[in-house]
C-alpha positions as CSV (number, residue, x, y, z in Angstrom):
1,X,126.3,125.8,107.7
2,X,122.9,125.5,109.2
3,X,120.5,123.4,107.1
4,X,116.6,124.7,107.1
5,X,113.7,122.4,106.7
6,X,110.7,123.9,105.1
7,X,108.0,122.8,103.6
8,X,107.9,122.6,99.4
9,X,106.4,125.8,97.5
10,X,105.4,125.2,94.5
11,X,107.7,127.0,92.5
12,X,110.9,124.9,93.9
13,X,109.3,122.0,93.1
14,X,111.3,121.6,89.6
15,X,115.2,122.3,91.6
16,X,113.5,119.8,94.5
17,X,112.6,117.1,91.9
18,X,116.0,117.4,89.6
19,X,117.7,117.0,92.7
20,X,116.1,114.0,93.7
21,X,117.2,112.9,89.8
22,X,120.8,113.2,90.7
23,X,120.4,110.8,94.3
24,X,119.1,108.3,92.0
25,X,121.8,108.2,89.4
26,X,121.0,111.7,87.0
27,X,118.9,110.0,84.3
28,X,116.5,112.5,83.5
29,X,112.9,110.9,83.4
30,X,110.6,111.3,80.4
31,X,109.0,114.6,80.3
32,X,105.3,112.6,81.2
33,X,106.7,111.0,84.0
34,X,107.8,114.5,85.2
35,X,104.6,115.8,84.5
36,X,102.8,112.7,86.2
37,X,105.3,113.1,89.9
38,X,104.2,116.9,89.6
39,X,100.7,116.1,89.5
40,X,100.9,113.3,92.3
41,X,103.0,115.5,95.1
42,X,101.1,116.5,97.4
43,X,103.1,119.9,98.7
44,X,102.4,120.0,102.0
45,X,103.5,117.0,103.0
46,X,107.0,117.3,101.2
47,X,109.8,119.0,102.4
48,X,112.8,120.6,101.0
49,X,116.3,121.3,102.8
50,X,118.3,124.3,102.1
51,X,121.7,124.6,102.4
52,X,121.6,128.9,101.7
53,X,120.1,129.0,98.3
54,X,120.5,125.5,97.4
55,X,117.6,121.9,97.4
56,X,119.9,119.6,99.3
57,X,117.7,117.0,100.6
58,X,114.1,116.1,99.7
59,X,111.3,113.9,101.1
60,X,107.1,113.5,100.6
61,X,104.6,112.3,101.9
62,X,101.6,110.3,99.6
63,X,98.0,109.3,101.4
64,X,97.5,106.2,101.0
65,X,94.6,103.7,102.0
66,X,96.0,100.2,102.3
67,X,94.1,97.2,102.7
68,X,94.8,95.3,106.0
69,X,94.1,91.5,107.4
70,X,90.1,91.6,107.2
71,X,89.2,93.5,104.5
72,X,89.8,96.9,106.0
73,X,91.8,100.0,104.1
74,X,93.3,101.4,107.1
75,X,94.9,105.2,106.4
76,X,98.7,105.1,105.8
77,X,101.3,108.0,105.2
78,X,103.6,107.2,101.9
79,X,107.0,107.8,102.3
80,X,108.1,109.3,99.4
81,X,110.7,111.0,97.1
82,X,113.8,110.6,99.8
83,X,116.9,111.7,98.5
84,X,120.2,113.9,100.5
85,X,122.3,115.3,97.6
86,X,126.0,113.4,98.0
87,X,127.6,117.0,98.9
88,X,125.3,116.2,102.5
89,X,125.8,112.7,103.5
90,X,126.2,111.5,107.1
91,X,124.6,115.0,108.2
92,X,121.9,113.7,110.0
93,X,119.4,115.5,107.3
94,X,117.8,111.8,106.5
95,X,116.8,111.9,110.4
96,X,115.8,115.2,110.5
97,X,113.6,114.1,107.4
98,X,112.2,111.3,108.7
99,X,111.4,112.7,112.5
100,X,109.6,115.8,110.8
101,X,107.9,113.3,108.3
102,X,106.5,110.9,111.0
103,X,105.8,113.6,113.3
104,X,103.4,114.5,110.3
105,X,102.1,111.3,110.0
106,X,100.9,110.7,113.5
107,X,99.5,114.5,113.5
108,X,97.4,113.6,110.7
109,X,96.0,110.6,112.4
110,X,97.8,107.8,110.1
111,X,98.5,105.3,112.2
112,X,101.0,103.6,109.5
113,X,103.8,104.7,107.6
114,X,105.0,102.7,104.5
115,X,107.4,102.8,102.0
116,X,109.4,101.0,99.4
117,X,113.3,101.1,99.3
118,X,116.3,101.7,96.9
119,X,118.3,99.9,99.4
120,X,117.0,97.2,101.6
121,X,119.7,98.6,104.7
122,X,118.8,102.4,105.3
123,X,115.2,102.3,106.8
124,X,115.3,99.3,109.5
125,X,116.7,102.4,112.5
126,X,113.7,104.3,112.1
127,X,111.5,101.4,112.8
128,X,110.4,100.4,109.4
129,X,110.1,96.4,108.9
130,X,109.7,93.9,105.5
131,X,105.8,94.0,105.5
132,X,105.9,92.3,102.0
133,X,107.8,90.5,99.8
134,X,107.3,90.4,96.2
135,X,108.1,87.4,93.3
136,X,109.5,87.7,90.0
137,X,109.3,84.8,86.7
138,X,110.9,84.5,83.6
139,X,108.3,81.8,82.1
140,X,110.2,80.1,79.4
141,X,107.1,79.5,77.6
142,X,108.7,77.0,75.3
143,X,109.0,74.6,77.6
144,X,106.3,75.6,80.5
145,X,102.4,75.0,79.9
146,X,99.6,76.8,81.9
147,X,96.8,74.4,83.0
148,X,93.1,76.0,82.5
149,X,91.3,76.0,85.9
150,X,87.8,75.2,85.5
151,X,86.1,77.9,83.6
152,X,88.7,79.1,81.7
153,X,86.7,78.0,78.6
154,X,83.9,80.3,78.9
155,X,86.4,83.8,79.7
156,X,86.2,85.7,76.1
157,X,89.4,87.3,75.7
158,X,90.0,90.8,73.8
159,X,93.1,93.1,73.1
160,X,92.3,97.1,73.1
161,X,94.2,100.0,73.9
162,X,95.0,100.6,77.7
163,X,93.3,104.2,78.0
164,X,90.1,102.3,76.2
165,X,89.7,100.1,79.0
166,X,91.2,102.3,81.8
167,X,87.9,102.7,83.3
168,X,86.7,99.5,83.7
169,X,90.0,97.8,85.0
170,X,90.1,100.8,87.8
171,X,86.9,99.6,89.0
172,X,87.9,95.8,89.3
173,X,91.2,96.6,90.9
174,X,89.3,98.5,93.4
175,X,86.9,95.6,94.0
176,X,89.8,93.3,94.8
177,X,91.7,96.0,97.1
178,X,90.1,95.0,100.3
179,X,90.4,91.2,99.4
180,X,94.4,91.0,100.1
181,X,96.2,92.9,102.7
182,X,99.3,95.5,101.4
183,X,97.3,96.6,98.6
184,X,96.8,100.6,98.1
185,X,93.3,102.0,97.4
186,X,94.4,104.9,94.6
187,X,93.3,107.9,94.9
188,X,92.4,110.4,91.9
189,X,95.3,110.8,89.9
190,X,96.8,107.6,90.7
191,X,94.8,105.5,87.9
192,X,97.5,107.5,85.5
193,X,100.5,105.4,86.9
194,X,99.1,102.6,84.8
195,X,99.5,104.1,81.0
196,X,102.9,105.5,81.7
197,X,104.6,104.4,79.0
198,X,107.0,106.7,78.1
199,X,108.7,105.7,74.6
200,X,112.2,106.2,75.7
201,X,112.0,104.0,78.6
202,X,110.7,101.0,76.4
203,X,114.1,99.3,75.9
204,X,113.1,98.2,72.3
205,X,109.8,97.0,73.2
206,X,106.5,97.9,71.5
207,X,103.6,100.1,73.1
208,X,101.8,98.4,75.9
209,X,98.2,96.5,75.3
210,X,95.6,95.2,77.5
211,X,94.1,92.1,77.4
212,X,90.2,92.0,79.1
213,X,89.1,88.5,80.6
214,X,85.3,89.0,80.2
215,X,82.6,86.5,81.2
216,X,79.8,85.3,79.3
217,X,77.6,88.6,80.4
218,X,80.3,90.7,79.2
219,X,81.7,91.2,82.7
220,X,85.3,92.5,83.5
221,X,87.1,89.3,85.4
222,X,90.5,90.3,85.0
223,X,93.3,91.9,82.4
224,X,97.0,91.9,81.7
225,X,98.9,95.1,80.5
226,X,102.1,93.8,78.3
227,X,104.2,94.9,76.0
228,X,106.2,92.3,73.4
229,X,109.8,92.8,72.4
230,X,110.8,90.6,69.5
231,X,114.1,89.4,69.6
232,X,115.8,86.4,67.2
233,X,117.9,83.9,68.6
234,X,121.5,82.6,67.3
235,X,119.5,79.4,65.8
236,X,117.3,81.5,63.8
237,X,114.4,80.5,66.3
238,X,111.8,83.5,68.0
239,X,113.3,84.7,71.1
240,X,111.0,87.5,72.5
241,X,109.7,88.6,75.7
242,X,106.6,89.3,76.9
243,X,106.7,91.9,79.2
244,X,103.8,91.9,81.7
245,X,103.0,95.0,83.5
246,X,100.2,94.3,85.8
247,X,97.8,91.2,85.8
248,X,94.9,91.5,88.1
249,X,91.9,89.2,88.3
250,X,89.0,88.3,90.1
251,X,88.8,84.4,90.1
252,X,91.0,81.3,88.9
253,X,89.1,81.6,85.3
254,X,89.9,84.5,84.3
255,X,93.5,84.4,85.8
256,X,94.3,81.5,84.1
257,X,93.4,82.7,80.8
258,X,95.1,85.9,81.3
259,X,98.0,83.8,81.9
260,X,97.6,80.8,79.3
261,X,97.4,83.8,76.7
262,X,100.5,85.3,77.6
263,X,102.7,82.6,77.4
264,X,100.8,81.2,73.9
265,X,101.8,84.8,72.2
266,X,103.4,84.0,68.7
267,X,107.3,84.6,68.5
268,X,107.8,85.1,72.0
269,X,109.7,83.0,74.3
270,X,109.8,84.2,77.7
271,X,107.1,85.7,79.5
272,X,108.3,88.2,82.0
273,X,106.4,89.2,85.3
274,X,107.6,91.7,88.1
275,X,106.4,92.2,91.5
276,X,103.7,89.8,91.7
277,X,102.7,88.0,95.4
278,X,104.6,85.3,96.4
279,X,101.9,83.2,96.4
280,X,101.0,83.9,92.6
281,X,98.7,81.1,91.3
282,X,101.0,80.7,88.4
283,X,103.3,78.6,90.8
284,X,100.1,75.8,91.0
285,X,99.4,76.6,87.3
286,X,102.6,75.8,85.5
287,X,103.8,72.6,84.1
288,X,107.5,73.0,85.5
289,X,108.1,75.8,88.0
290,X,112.1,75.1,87.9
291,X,111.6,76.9,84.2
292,X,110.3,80.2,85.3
293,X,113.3,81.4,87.2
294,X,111.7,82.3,90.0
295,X,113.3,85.2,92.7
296,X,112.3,86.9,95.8
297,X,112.8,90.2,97.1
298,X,112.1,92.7,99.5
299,X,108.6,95.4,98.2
300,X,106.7,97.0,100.7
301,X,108.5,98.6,104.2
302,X,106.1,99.5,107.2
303,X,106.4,100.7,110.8
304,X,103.5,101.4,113.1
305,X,103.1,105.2,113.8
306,X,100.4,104.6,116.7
307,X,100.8,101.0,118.0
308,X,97.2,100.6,119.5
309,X,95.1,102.2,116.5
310,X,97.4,99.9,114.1
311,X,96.2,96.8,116.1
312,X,93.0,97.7,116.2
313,X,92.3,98.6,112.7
314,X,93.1,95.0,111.2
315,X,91.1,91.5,111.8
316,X,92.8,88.6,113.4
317,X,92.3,85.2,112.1
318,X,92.1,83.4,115.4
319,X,91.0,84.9,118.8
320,X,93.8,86.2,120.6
321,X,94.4,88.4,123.6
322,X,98.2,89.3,124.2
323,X,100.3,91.7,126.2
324,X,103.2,93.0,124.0
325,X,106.0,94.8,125.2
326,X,107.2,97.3,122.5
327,X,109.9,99.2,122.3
328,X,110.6,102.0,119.6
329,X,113.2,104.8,120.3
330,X,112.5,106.6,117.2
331,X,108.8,107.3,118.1
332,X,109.4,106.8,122.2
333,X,105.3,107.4,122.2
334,X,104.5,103.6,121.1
335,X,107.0,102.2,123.9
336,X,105.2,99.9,126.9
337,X,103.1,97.6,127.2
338,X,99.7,97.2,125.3
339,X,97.4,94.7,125.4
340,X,95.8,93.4,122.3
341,X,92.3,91.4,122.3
342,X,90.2,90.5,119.1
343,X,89.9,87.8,116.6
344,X,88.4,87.9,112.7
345,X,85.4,89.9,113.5
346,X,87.8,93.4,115.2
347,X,90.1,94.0,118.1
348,X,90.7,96.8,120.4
349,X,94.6,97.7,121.7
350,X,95.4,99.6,124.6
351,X,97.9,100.6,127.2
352,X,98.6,98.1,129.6
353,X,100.0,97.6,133.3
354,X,99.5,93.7,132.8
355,X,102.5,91.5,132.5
356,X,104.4,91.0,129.2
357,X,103.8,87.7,127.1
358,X,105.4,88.9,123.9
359,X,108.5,91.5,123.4
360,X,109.4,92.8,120.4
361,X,110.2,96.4,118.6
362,X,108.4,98.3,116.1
363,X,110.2,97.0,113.4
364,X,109.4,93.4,113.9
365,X,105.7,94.4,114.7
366,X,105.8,96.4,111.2
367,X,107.3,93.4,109.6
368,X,104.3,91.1,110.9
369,X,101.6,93.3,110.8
370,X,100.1,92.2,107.3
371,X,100.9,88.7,107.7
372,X,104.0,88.5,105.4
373,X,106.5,87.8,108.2
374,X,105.9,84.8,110.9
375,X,105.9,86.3,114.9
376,X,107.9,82.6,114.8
377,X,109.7,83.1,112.1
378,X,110.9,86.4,113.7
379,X,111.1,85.0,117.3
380,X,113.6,82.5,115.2
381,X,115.9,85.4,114.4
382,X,115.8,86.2,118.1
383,X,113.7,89.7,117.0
384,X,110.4,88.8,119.1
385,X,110.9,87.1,122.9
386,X,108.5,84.7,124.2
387,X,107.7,85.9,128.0
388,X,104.8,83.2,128.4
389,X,105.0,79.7,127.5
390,X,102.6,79.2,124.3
391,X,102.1,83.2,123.9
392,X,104.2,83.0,120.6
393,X,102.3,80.4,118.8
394,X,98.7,81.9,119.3
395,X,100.0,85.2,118.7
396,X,101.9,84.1,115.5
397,X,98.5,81.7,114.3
398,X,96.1,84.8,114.9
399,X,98.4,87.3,113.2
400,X,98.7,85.0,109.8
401,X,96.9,86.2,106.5
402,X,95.0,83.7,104.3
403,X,96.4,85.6,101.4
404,X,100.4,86.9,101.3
405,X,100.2,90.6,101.3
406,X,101.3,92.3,98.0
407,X,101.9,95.6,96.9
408,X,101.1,95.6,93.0
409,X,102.6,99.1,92.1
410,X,105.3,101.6,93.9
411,X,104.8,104.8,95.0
């Protein structure tokens, strides 16, 4: 039977979304997270696929602003919400999806797509590469201590109610946006994500806080949303776990405190953190690293829509001028050769006739394009060719971040 594409009315968007539920595994979501998803999809950028009267495939769209190498927050289409109901597997529909979607994208003048994935395998063949990683701990805080970076002293520390302080923290996140690349500037609506907290999804834990690291003028430098979970162990000693939910902060003083009070919590053992950078200053600030059970994993996916307004819309940290040869037979519009010239303060990009010095495909240029992956490193894994001796390492040096990039929430 034929499947039809069309875009989402709003009155399908409750079949559209439960069928998304049962590609993730059928565990209905708290009614406010419902609510929340509702509020957040933008409708003309999702689509739904019919099979006759039935939702069997879904996909959306988000915009994004996400901060690039150089302070800039470059426009970037969301993937979103992908899901093919099991009944319509190995159709093609997840193509179909995808070349609709991107088409979107590039209409709409995004010249980046990003997503995150359930699986790390499915979105590699449509160009999409590891942009970012992201670091976990389990900080056994019985045996790890957190060294207070100069300052530390004078940060006043104070526990309220996450809505109570919503405000403020949105305006400090959005002052440290621009100051590492992969991070999303959120939009209205977006500042809600951060006090889901639906009861039935707390796993035994108690309501989240927030902790504010203010400075002697009363400033906001930073704060922590946690929740504790109390937990007893065999030897009738205080097992709990600190579960931190975000921890943002503008300056060593304040993150340390942040941090130093998280693990000093009474009862609790472990302090838990999730999808922090993997450059997190708590690696530098703890008294033994080998007790924080560190891990590494795959966050934020990316693939260049429009090769030569990508380039150009990020800073370079070295001077560089480059011909790359690109190839990318899902969007056959970014294949050739472009040259790319620029440095820390801009660069333009631009079809070329010139000779190629690098060759690579979208996906590898999507992997490096924030910083988090090495030209070299991916040259290593034979995924970028060096046509010019000593094109690789300027290339790789100039496309290097000072900060990893680091996407602090999902989408």
């Amino acid at each position: 039977m034929t499947i039809d594409l069309r875009t989402l009315d709003p009155e399908d968007w409750d079949a559209w979304y439960s069928m998304l539920d049962w590609s993730f595994g059928g565990v209905p979501e708290a009614p406010e997270e419902r609510e929340l998803w509702r509020d957040l999809t933008e409708l003309e950028r999702s689509l739904a696929a019919w099979d006759g009267e039935e939702i069997v495939g879904s996909y959306g769209v988000f915009s994004f602003g996400l901060s690039v190498p150089g302070g800039a927050v470059v426009p970037a289409g969301g993937v979103t919400m992908v899901g093919v109901a099991a009944t319509h597997r190995r159709r093609g529909l997840l193509r179909r999806m995808m070349r609709r979607g991107l088409d979107g994208i590039r209409e709409r003048g995004e010249p980046l797509a990003v997503l995150t994935a359930s699986e790390a395998g499915i979105y590699g063949r449509f160009g999409f590469g590891v942009a970012s990683q992201s670091l976990a701990a389990d900080i056994d805080c019985g045996q790890v201590g957190v060294a207070a970076p100069p300052g530390a002293a004078e940060i006043r520390l104070r526990v309220t109610e996450p809505a109570e302080a919503l405000a403020r923290c949105e305006e400090l996140y959005a002052r440290l946006v621009p100051t590492r690349p992969g991070m999303l500037e959120r939009r209205p609506g977006w500042e809600k994500l951060s006090l889901l907290d639906p009861p039935q999804d707390r796993a035994g834990a108690s309501p989240r806080r927030c902790v504010l690291a203010e400075g002697p003028d009363g400033e906001l430098l930073g704060y922590a949303r946690y929740a504790l979970k109390p937990a007893w162990g065999a030897d009738g000693y205080p097992a709990g776990t600190v579960h931190v939910r975000d921890l943002d902060a503008a300056g060593p003083a304040a993150y340390g405190a942040l941090l130093r009070h998280l693990t000093e919590v009474d009862l609790m053992r472990v302090v838990r953190l999730r999808h922090r950078p993997v450059d997190d200053p708590l690696l530098h600030l703890v008294s033994d690293v080998r007790r924080c059970a560190l891990r590494v994993g795959d966050r934020l996916y990316l693939r260049p829509v429009e090769v030569g307004a990508a380039l150009a819309a990020r800073a370079y940290a070295t001077e560089v001028d480059v011909v790359l040869e690109v190839t990318d037979p899902f969007c056959t519009w970014n294949e050739g050769r472009w040259r790319l010239a620029g440095g820390p303060k801009g660069a333009v990009c631009e079809p070329t006739t010139a000779a190629p010095e690098l060759a690579l495909d979208a996906r590898a240029l999507g992997a490096a394009y924030l910083g988090g992956a090495s030209l070299a490193s991916l040259a290593g894994a034979g995924l970028v060719t060096e046509l010019r001796p000593g094109a690789l390492a300027a290339t790789a040096t100039a496309f290097a971040s000072p900060l990893a990039p680091w996407l602090p929430h999902g989408f």
